[in-house]
C-alpha positions in Angstrom: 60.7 10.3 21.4 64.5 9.3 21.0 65.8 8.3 17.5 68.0 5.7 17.0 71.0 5.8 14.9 73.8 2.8 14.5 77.2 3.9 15.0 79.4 1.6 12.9 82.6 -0.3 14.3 81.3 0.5 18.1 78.0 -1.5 18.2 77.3 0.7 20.7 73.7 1.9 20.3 73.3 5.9 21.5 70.2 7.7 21.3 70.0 11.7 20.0 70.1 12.6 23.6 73.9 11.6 23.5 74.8 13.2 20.3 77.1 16.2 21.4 75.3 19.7 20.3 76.2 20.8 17.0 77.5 17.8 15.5 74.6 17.5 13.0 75.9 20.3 11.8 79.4 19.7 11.4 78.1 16.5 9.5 75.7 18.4 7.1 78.8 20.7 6.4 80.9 17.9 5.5 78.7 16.7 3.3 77.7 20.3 1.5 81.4 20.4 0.8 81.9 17.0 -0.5 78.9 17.8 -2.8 81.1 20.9 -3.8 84.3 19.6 -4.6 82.6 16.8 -7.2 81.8 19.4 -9.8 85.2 20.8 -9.7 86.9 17.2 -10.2 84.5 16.6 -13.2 85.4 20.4 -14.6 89.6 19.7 -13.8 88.7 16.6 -15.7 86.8 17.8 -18.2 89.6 20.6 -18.8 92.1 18.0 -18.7 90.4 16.3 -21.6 90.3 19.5 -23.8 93.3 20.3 -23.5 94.6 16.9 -24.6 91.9 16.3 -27.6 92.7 19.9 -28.4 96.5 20.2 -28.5 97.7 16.7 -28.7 98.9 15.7 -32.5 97.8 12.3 -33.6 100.1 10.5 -36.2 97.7 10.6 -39.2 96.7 12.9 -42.3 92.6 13.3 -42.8 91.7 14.2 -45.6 87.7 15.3 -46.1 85.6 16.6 -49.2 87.5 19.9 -50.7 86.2 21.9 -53.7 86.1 21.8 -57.2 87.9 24.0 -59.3 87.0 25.8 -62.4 89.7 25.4 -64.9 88.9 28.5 -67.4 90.9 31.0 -65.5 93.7 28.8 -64.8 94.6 28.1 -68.0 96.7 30.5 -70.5 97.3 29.7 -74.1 99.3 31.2 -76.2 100.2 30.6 -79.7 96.2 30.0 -81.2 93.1 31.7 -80.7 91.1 30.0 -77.9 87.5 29.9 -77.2 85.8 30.7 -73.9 83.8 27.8 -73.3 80.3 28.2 -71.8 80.4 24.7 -69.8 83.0 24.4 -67.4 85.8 21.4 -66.8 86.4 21.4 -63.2 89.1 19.0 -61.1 88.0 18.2 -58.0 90.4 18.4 -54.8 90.3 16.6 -51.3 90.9 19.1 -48.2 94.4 17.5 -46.2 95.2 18.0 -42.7 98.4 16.8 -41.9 97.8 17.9 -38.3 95.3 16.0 -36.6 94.3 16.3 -33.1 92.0 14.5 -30.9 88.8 16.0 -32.0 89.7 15.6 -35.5 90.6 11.7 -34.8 87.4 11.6 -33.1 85.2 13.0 -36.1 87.7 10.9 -38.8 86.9 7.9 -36.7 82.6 8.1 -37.3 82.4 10.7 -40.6 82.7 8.3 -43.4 83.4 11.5 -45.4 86.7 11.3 -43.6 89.6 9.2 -44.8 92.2 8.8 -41.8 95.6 7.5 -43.1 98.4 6.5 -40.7 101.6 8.9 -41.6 103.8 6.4 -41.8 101.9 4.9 -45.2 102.1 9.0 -46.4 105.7 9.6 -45.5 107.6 6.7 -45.9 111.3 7.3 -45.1 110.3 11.0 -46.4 109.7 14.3 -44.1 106.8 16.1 -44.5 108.3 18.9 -46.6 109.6 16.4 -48.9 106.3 14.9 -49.3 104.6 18.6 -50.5 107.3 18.3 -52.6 106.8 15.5 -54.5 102.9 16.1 -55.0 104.0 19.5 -55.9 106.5 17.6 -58.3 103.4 15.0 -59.3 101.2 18.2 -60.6 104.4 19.7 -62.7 104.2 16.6 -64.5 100.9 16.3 -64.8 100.8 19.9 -66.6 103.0 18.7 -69.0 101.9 15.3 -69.9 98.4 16.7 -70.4 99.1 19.3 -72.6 101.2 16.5 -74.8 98.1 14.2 -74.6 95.6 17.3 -75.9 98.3 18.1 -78.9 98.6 14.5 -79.8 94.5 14.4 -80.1 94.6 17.0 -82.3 97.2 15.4 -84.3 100.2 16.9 -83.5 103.4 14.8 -81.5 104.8 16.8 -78.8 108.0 15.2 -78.2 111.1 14.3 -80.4 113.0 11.1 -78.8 116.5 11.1 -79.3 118.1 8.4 -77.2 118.6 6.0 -74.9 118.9 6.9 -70.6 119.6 4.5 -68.1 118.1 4.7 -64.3 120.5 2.5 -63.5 124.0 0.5 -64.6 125.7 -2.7 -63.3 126.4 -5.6 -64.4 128.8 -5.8 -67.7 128.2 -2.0 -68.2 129.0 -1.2 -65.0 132.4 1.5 -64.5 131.8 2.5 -68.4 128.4 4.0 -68.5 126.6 6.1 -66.3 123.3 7.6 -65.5 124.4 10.7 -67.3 124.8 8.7 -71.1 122.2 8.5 -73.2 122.9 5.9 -75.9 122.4 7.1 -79.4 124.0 4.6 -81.6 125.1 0.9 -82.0 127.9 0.3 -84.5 127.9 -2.4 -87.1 130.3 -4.2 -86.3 132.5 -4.3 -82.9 135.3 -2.0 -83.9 135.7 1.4 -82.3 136.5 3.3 -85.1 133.3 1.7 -87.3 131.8 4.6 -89.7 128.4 2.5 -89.7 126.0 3.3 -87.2 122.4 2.3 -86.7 120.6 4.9 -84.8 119.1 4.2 -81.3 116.0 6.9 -80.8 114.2 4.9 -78.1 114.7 1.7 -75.6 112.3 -0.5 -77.7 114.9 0.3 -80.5 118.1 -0.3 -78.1 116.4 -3.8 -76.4 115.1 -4.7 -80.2 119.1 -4.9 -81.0 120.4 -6.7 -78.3 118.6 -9.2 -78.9 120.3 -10.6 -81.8 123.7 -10.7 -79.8 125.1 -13.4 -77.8 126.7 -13.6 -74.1 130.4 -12.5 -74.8 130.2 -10.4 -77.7 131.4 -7.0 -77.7 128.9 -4.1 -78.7 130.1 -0.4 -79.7 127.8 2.4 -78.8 127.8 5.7 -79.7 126.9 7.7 -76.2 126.9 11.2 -75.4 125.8 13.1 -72.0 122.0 14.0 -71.4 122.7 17.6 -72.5 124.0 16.5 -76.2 127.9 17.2 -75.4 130.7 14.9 -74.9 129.8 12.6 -77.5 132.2 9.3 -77.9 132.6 5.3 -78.2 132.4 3.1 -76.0 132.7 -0.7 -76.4 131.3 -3.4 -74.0 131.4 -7.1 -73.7 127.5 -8.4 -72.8 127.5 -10.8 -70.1 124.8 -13.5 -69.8 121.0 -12.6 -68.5 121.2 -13.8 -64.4 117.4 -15.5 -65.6 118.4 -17.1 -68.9 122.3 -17.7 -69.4 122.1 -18.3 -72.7 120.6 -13.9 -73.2 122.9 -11.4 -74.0 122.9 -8.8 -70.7 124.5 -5.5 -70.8 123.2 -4.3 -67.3 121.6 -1.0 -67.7 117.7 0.3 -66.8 116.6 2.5 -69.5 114.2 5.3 -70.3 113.7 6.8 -73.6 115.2 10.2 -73.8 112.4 12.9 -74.9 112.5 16.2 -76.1 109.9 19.2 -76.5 109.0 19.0 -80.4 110.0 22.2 -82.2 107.1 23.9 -83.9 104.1 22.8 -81.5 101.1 25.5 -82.4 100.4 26.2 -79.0 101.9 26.4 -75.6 100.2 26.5 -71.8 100.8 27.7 -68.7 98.2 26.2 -65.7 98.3 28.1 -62.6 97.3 25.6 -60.2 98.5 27.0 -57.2 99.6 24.8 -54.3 97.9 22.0 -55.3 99.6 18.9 -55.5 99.7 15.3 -56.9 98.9 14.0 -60.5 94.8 13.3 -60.2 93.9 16.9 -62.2 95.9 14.9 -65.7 92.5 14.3 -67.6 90.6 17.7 -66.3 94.0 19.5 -67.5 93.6 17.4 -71.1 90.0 18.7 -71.2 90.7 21.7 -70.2 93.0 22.1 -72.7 91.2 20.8 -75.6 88.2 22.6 -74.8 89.7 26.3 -74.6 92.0 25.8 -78.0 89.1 24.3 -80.2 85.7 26.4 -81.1 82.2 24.8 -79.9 81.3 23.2 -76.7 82.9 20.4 -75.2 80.9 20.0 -72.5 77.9 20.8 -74.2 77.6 23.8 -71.9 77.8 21.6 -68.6 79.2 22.2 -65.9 81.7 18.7 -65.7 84.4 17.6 -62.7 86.7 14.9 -63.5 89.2 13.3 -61.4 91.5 10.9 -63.1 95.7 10.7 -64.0 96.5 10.9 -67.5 99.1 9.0 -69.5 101.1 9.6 -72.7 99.1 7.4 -74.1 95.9 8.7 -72.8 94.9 6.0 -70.1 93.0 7.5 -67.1 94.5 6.1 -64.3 92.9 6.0 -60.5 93.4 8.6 -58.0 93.0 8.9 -54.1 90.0 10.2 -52.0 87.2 8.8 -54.8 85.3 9.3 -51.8 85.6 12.3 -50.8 86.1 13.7 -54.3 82.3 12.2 -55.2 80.9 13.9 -51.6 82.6 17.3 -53.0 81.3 16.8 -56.8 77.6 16.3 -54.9 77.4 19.0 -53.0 78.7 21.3 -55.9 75.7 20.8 -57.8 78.0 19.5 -60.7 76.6 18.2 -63.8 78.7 15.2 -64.4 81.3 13.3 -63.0 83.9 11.6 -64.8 86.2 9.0 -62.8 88.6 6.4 -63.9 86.2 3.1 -64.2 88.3 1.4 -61.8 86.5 3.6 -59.2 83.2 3.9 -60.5 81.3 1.4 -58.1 83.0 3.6 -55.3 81.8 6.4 -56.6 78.2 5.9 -57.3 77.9 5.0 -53.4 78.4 8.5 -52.7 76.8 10.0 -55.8 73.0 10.2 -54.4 71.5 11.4 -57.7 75.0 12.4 -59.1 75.1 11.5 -62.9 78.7 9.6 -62.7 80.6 7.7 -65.6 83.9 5.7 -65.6 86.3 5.8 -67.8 89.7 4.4 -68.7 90.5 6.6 -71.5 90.5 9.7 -73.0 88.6 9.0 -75.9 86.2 7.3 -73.4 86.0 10.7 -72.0 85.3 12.5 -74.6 82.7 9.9 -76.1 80.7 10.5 -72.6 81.3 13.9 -73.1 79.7 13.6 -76.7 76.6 11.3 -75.4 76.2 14.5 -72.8 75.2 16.9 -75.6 79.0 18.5 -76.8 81.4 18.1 -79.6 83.9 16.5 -78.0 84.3 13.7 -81.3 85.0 16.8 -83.9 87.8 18.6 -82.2 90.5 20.7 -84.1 92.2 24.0 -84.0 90.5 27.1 -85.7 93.4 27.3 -88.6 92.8 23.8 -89.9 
């Protein structure tokens, strides 16, 4: 019985009989290889793939759920006895890769544990050294502003101001003072050699006085250099305020000059490590306040906080709420305190998590006090 088979493009019709001997072979073999070579494309491919998603660096920073950090052995006092807490304050970190590559994008792009941020929005017209820098910067004054907010709870102030900075000059001040004066005085009258002299301690006092001259008159100021040296007069003709013609405008940005108060009872050193950025401030505070006076704080919890602090001791919001709750969580924390401005965030992510917001310190430490600690009858051991 002959087969039939269509040969394409000929239309000539040929029967097995005509098909030369061994060409069903040749035909299977072609095909066998063909079958062959397919799972080698899809492996070159697949390889191809790898190596990309594995080596290629995407131009973002992910940052995903870190740790918290027990504050206890980070902190040395000196200067008053201190009390080893049973609780624990903890500030909570997010882990930052500045490296991303595909798989990492990949994950980012689906985990909502992962925050992906465009490096551009991070850096700015800074490198990436600089940036660790600054964060590294942000902490240092964190520490420092903390430990001035726990000192002026207990009713102590920390720093001494003593003048008037400026940021910046122009205008009618421009050429005659610098970002190196600090203002200290304002004569009486507008003669250079006046022996009467109001003092200027801060900029409320220095803006306060301006305000009762006029465009055109001529002020005398005492001014020295940041350091205290070079001290001399210098008088200045205000100009008129570019908003209000009829303001007296002397040109300058200023800043209170402060100094470390002599006599403090206690000093700190944190050892943070190479964490950066300000978002520890209120832990730090706690920290603080709970290791100097006797009793619990926490009332023996176990507490993370995330929040800034302020001199005045306003708990400012922080990045990576998110992934600072998911970290909290799975630490089996107690209690989470977060600035309120992030609460509703937070509580998405808490799953059982007992969270509060605050927007203070003494909001703090009032949730701290409805927890079961002391935190409303602090005060050092010698008073």
């Amino acid at each position: 019985m002959e087969e039939d088979i269509n040969e394409k493009n000929t239309g000539h019709r040929v029967t097995a009989k005509e098909i030369p001997p061994g060409s069903e072979i040749l035909e299977e073999s072609k095909d066998l290889s063909d079958q062959r070579k397919w799972p080698q494309i899809i492996f070159l491919i697949g390889l191809v793939v790898v190596i990309v998603m594995s080596f290629v660096q995407f131009p973002y920073y992910a940052y995903a759920p870190g740790s918290v950090n027990a504050l206890t052995e980070r902190v040395a006092i000196s200067g008053t006895e201190t009390f080893l807490p049973e609780g624990e304050i903890l500030f909570t970190t997010v882990s930052q890769d500045s490296e991303v590559n595909g798989w990492e994008f990949l994950q980012g792009t689906f985990d909502e544990s992962i925050l992906l941020i465009n490096e551009n929005v991070i850096l700015g017209e800074r490198d990436r050294s600089e940036v660790r820098a600054f964060n590294l910067e942000l902490m240092r004054s964190s520490k420092m502003t903390a430990v001035a907010v726990a000192l002026q709870h207990l009713g102590y102030e920390p720093y001494l101001a003593t003048g008037v900075g400026m940021i910046e000059v122009q205008g009618p001040a421009e050429g005659l003072l610098t970002t190196n004066d600090v203002i200290t005085a304002i004569a009486t009258d507008d003669t250079i050699d006046s022996t009467d002299w109001i003092e200027l301690n801060t900029s409320e006092d220095l803006i306060s006085k301006l305000q009762t001259y006029f465009p055109g008159d001529t002020v005398v100021f005492r001014v020295e250099s940041v350091t205290g040296a070079n001290q001399h007069q210098i008088p200045i003709v205000l100009g008129s305020r570019p908003d209000n013609p009829d303001a007296a405008f002397l040109g300058i940005s200023v800043q209170t000059r402060i100094e470390d108060a002599p006599n403090m009872p206690f000093s700190v050193h944190f050892d943070t490590g190479v964490v950066g950025g300000n978002s520890a401030g209120l832990a730090l505070t706690l920290s603080v306040l709970d290791l100097v006076t006797p009793g619990e704080l926490t009332g023996g919890l176990r507490v993370a906080t995330t929040g800034t602090i302020s001199l005045n001791g306003d708990v400012g919001p922080i990045g990576g709420i998110v992934q600072k709750t998911i970290t909290a969580r799975r630490s089996g924390v107690d209690l989470f305190i977060v600035p309120t401005i992030e609460y509703q965030e937070a509580i998405k992510y808490a799953k059982g998590l007992n969270v509060v917001g605050v927007d203070t310190l003494d909001q703090a430490l009032n949730a701290l006090a409805e927890a079961g600690g002391n935190a409303l009858n602090l005060s050092l051991s010698n008073n």
